[in-house]
C-alpha positions as CSV (number, residue, x, y, z in Angstrom):
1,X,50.7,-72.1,-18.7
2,X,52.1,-72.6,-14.9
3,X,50.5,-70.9,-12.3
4,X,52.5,-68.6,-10.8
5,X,53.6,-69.2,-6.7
6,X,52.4,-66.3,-4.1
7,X,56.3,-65.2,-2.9
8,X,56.9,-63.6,0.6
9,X,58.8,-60.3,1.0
10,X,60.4,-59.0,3.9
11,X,57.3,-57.6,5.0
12,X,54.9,-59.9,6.7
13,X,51.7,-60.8,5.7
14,X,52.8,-59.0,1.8
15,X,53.1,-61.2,-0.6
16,X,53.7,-61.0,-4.1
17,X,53.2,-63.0,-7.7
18,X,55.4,-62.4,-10.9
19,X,53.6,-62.0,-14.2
20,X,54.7,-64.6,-16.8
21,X,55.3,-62.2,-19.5
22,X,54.4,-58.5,-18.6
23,X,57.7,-56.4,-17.3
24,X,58.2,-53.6,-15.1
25,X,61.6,-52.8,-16.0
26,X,64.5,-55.4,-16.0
27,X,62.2,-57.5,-14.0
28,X,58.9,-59.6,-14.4
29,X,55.6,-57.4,-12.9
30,X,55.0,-58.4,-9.6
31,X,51.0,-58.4,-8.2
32,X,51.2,-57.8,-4.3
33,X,48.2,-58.6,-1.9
34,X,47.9,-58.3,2.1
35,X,46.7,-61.1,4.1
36,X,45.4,-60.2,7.8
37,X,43.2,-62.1,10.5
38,X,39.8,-60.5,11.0
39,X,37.3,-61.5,13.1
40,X,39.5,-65.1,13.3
41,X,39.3,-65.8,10.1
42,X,42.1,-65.2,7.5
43,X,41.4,-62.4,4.8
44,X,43.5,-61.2,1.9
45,X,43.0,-58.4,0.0
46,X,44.7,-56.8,-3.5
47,X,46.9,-53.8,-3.7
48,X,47.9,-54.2,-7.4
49,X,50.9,-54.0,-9.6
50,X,54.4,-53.0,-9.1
51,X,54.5,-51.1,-12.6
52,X,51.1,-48.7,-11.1
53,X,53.5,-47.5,-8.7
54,X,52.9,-50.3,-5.7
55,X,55.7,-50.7,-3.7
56,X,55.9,-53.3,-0.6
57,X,57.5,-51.2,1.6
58,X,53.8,-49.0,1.0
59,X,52.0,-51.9,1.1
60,X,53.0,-53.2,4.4
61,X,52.3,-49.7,5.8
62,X,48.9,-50.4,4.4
63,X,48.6,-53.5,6.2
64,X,49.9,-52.2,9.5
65,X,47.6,-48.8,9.5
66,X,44.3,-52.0,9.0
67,X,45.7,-53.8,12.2
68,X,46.3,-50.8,14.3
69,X,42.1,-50.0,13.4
70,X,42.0,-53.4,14.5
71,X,43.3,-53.1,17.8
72,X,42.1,-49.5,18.3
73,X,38.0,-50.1,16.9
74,X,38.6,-47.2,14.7
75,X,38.1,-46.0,10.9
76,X,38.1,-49.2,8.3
77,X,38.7,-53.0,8.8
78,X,39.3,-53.6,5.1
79,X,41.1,-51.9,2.2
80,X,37.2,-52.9,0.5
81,X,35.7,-50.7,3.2
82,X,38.4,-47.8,2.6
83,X,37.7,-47.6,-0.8
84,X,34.0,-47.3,-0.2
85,X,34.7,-44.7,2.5
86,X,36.5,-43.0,-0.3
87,X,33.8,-43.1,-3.0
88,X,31.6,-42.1,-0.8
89,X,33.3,-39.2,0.4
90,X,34.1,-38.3,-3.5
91,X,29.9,-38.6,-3.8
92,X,29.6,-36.6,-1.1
93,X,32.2,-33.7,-2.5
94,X,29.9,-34.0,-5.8
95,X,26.6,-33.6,-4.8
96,X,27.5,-30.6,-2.6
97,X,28.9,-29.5,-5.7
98,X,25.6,-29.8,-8.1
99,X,23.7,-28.6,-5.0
100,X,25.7,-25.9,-4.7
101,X,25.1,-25.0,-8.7
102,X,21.8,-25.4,-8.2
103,X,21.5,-22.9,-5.6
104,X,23.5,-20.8,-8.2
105,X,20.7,-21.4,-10.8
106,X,18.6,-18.3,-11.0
107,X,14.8,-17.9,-12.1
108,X,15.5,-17.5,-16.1
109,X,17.6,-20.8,-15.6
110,X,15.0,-23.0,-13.8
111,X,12.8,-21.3,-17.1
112,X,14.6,-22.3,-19.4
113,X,16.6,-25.6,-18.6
114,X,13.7,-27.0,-16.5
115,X,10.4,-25.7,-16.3
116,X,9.3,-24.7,-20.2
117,X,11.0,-27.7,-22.1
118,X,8.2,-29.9,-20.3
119,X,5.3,-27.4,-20.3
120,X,5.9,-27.6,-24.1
121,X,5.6,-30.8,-23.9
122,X,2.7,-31.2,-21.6
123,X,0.6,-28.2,-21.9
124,X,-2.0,-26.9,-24.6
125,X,0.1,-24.6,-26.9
126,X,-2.7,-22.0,-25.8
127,X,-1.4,-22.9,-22.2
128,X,2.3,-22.2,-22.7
129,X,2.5,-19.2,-25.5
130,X,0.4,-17.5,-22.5
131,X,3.1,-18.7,-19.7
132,X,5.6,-17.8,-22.2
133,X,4.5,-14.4,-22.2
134,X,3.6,-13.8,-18.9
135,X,7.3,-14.8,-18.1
136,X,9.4,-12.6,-20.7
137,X,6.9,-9.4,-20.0
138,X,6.6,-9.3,-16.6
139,X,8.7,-12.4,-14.2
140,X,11.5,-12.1,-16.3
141,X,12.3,-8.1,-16.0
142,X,12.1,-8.6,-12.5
143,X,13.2,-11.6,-11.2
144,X,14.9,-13.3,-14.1
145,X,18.5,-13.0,-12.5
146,X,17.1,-13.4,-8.7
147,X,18.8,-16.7,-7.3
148,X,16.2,-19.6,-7.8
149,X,16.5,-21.1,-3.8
150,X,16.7,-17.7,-2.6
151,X,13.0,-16.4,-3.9
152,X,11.3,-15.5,-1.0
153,X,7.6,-13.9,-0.1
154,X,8.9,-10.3,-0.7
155,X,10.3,-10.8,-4.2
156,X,6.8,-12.3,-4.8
157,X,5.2,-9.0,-3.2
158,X,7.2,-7.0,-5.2
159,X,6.2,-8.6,-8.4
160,X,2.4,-8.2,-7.6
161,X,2.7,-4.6,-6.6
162,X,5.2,-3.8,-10.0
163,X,2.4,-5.6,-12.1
164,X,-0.7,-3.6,-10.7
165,X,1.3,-0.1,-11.0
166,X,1.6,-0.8,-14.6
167,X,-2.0,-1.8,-15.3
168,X,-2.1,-5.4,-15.3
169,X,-5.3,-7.1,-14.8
170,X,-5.5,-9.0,-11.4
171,X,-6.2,-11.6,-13.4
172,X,-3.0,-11.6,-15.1
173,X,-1.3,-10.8,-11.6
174,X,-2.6,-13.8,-10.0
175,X,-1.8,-16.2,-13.5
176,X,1.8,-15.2,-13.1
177,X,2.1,-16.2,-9.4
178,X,0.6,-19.1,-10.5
179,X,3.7,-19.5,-13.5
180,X,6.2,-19.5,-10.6
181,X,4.0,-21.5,-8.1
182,X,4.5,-24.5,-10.8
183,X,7.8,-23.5,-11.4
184,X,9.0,-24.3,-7.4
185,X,6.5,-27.4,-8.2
186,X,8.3,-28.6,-10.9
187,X,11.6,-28.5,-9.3
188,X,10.7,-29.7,-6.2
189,X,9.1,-32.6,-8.2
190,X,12.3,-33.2,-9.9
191,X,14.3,-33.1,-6.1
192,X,16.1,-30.1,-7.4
193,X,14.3,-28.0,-4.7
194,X,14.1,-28.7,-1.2
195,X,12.5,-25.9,0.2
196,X,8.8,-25.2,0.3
197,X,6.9,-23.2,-2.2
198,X,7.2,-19.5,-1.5
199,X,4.1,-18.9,-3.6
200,X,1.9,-20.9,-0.7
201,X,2.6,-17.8,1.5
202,X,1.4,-15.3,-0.9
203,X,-2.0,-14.0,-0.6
204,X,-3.5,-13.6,-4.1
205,X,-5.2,-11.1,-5.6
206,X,-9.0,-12.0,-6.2
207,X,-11.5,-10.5,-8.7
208,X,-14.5,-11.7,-10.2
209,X,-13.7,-11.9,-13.8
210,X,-17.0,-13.5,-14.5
211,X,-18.1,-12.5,-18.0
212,X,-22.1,-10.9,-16.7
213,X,-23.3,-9.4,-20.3
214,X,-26.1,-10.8,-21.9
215,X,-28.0,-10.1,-24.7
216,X,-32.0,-8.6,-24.9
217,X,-34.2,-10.4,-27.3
218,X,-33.7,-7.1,-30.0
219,X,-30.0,-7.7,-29.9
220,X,-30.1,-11.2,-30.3
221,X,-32.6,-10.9,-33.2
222,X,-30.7,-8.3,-34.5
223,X,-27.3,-10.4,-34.5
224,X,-28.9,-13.5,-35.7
225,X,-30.4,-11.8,-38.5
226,X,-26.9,-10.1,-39.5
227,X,-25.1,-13.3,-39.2
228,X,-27.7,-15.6,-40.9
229,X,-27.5,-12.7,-44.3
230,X,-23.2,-13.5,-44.2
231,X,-22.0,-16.7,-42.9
232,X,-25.4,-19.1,-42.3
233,X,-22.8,-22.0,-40.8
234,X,-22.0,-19.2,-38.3
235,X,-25.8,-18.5,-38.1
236,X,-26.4,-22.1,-36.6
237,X,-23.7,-22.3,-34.6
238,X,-24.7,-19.3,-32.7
239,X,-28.5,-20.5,-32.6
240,X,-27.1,-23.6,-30.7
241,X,-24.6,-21.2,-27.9
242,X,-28.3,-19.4,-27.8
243,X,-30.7,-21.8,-27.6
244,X,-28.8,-24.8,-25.5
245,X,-25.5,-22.9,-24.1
246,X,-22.9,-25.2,-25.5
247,X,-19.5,-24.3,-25.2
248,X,-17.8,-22.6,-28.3
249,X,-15.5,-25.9,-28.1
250,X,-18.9,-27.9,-27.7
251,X,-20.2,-26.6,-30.8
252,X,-16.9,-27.6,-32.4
253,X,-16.5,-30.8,-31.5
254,X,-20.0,-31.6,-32.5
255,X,-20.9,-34.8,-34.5
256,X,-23.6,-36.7,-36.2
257,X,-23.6,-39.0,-34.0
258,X,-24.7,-36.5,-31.1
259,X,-27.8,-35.3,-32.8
260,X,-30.7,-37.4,-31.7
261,X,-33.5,-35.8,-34.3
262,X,-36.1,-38.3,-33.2
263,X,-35.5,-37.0,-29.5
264,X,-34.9,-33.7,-30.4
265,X,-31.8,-33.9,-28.3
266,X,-28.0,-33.9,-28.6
267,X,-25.5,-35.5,-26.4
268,X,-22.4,-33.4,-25.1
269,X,-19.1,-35.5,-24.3
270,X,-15.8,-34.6,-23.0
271,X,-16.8,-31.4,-21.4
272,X,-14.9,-29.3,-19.6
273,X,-16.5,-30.1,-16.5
274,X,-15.9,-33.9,-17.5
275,X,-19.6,-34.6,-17.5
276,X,-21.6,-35.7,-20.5
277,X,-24.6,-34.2,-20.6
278,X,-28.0,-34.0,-23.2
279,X,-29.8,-30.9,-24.1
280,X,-32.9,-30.4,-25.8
281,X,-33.5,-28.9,-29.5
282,X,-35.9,-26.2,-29.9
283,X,-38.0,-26.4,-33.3
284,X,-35.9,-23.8,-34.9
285,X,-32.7,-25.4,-33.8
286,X,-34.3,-28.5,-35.1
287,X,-35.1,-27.4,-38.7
288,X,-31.5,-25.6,-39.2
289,X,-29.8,-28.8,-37.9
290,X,-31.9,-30.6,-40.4
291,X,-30.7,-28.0,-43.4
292,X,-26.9,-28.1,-42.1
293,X,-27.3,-32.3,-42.3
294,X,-28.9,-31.5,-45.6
295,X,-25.5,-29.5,-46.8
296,X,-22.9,-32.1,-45.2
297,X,-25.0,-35.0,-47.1
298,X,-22.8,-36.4,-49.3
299,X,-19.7,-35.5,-46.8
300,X,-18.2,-38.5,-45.1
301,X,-17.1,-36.0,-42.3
302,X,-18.5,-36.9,-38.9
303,X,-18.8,-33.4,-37.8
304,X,-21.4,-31.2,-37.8
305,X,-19.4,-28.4,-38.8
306,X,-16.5,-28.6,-40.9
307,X,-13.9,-26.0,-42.0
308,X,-13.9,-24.1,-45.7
309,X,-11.3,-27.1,-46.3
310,X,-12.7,-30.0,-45.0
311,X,-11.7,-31.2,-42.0
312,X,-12.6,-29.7,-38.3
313,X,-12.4,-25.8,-37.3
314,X,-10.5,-24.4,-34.6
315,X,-12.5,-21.5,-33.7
316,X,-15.4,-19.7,-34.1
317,X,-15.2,-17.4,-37.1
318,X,-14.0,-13.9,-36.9
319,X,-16.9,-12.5,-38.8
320,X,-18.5,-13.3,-34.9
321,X,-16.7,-10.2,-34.2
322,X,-17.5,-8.0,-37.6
323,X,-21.2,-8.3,-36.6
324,X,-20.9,-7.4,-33.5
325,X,-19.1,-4.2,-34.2
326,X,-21.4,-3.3,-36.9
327,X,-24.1,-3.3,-34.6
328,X,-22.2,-1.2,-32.1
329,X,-23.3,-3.9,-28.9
330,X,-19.4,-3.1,-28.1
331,X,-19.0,0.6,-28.6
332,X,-17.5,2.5,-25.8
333,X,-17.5,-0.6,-23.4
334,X,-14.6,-1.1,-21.5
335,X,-15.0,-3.8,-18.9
336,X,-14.1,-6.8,-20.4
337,X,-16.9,-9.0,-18.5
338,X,-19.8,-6.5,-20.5
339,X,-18.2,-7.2,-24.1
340,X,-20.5,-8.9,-26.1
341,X,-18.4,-12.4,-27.3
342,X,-19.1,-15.1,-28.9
343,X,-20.0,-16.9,-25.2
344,X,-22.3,-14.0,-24.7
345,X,-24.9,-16.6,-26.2
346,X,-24.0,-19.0,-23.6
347,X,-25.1,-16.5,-20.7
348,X,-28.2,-15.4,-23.0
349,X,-29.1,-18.9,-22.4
350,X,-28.9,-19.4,-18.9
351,X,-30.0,-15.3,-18.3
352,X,-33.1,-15.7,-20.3
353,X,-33.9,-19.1,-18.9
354,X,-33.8,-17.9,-14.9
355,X,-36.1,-14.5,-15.7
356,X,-38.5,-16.8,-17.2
357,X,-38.6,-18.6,-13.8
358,X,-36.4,-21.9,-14.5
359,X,-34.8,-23.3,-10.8
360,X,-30.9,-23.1,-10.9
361,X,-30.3,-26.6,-10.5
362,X,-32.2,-27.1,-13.7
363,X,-29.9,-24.6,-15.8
364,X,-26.7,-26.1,-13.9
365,X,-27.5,-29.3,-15.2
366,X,-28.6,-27.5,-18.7
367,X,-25.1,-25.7,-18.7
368,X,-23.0,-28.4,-17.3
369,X,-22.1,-26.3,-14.2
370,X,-19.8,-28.8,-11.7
371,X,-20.9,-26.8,-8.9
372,X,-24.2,-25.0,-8.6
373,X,-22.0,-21.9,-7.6
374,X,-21.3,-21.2,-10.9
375,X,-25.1,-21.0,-11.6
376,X,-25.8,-18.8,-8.5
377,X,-24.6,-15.4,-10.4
378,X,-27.6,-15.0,-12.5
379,X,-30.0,-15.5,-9.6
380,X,-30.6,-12.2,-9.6
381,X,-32.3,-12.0,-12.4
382,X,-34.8,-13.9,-10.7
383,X,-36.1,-11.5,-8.1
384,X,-39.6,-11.6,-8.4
385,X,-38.9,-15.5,-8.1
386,X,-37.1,-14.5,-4.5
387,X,-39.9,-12.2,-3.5
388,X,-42.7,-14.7,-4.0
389,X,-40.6,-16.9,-2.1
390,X,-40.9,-14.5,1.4
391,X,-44.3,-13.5,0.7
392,X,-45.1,-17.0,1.5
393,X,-44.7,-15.9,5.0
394,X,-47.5,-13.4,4.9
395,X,-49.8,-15.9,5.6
């Protein structure tokens, strides 16, 4: 095939070449380009073809508007530039657009489109069912349809103060600040936000919903002895919250492994503190551990506890609560913090081991406290402790 010649028009510096077989009408398609000096040095640049609509006479107008920026410094030196100019200016049209949805979105969109989807996928399902419900009860009512970029510190207010007139715990008022504190997170994470976090100039409510109930040694005989006639796996795994404080979730996530029966000892991993830690077997503890290995004997299941099917068990049993209400320890209680619970035995532990005179810093460590603050609330229990302590100076 021949290459086809550049041909001059009437116009100078547009120049055309004739396709060999494609037709725009009676005539062969004809390709035009510009050719310009810039900067001394000879350019040319495409238009395109004469059956797209390119005419010369549109072309050279073209060429004539890049020499007059030229002479003038002004606007674009090539058609190249112009078209990025152009695409940029088509960007810019767009993203004002989406920015301009976005400040459309309201709350229940950001919720929905956003902010669940990847708490489903990166929270506990305990985590976000709670979220879940925290938004459609109370967040939602209120400021579902509230533009998302224009929640401000006294939409925020308002939501406290609706919450506590209805009889929501501060607990659960401070919980769902914290939902729409992650929510502005999130977004601005994503660069779908670019305003601060309202939340940060809220002041949140504070209350110390610090469980403080423990059990006397009657109770805990008493429960003990109820639970060890019904459920005697239940029976140990309450001697263990009693007599070492582990976790519920400890107790759970218990295996063979842990139990050192020639140290008396077990060893706790992946706490919620993120320390592991060892505690100590009393000789009752010891003995029942030794019955419960006994049982699981010809198991090949490394836990200690197992569920009626095999397998591990993902909570404490509900009979916990049967015995507890049988022996009234709940009756006409309503503080949450003085309900007996299954991590009553926890605080037994720690509340019996500071009246018999143990140092904080020895039950933190025995706990698994990260800070000692969490220990200092049953120092009061301690007084005589704290008195001997100032009658030093008497002398």
């Amino acid at each position: 095939m021949a290459v086809q010649k550049w041909m001059k028009t009437k116009f100078p510096g547009v120049r055309y070449r004739e396709h060999h077989t494609r037709m725009h009408g009676r005539q062969k398609d004809r390709y035009y380009t510009i050719t310009y000096k810039l900067n001394g040095k000879t350019k040319t640049e495409a238009i395109g073809w004469a059956s797209e609509g390119v005419k010369p006479a549109d072309v050279s107008d073209q060429l004539n508007q890049l020499k007059r920026n030229h002479r003038e410094k002004t606007g674009y030196k090539t058609l190249a530039e112009k078209r990025e100019l152009a695409m940029a200016a088509e960007r810019k049209v767009q993203d004002d657009q989406r920015l301009a949805q976005k400040r459309k979105m309201t709350l229940a969109d950001v919720w929905e489109q956003q902010y669940f989807p990847q708490a489903q996928n990166n929270k506990a399902e305990k985590s976000w069912k709670r979220e879940e419900s925290l938004f459609r009860i109370w967040i939602a009512p209120l400021l579902g349809e509230v533009v998302f970029s224009e929640i401000g510190v006294k939409d925020l207010e308002k939501l406290k103060a609706v919450m506590a007139k209805k009889g929501a715990s501060l607990r659960s008022i401070e919980y769902a600040l914290a939902v729409v504190r992650q929510m502005f997170n999130v977004m601005i994470s994503y660069d779908l936000h670019k305003g601060d976090n309202p939340v940060s100039r809220v002041k949140k409510p504070k209350e110390d919903n610090r469980r403080t109930r423990f059990l006397t040694k009657d109770e805990a005989e008493k429960l003990l002895e109820s639970a060890k006639e019904r459920n005697v796996v239940l029976h140990r795994m309450m001697l263990l919250s009693l007599y070492t404080g582990l976790r519920a979730g400890e107790i759970l996530k218990l295996t063979w492994e842990d139990v050192d029966f020639a140290n008396k000892m077990l060893s706790i991993r992946d706490t919620k503190s993120g320390k592991n830690r060892h505690v100590y077997m009393t000789k009752l503890l010891f003995s029942e551990l030794k019955l419960q290995q006994d049982v699981r004997c010809d198991s090949d299941e490394r836990l200690v506890f197992i569920g009626r099917f095999g397998g591990p068990m993902n909570e404490v049993s509900r009979l916990f609560k049967e015995l507890v209400d049988d022996l009234g320890l709940n009756e006409d209680i309503e503080d949450s913090r003085q309900r007996v619970v299954f991590h009553t035995l926890r605080h037994t532990f720690a509340s019996w081991l500071v009246q018999r005179g143990t140092p904080l810093y020895t039950v933190a460590a025995l706990m698994g406290h990260s800070t000692i603050a969490m220990t200092e609330r049953y120092a009061h229990l301690a007084p005589d402790g704290l008195r001997q302590a100032v009658a030093v100076l008497e002398d």
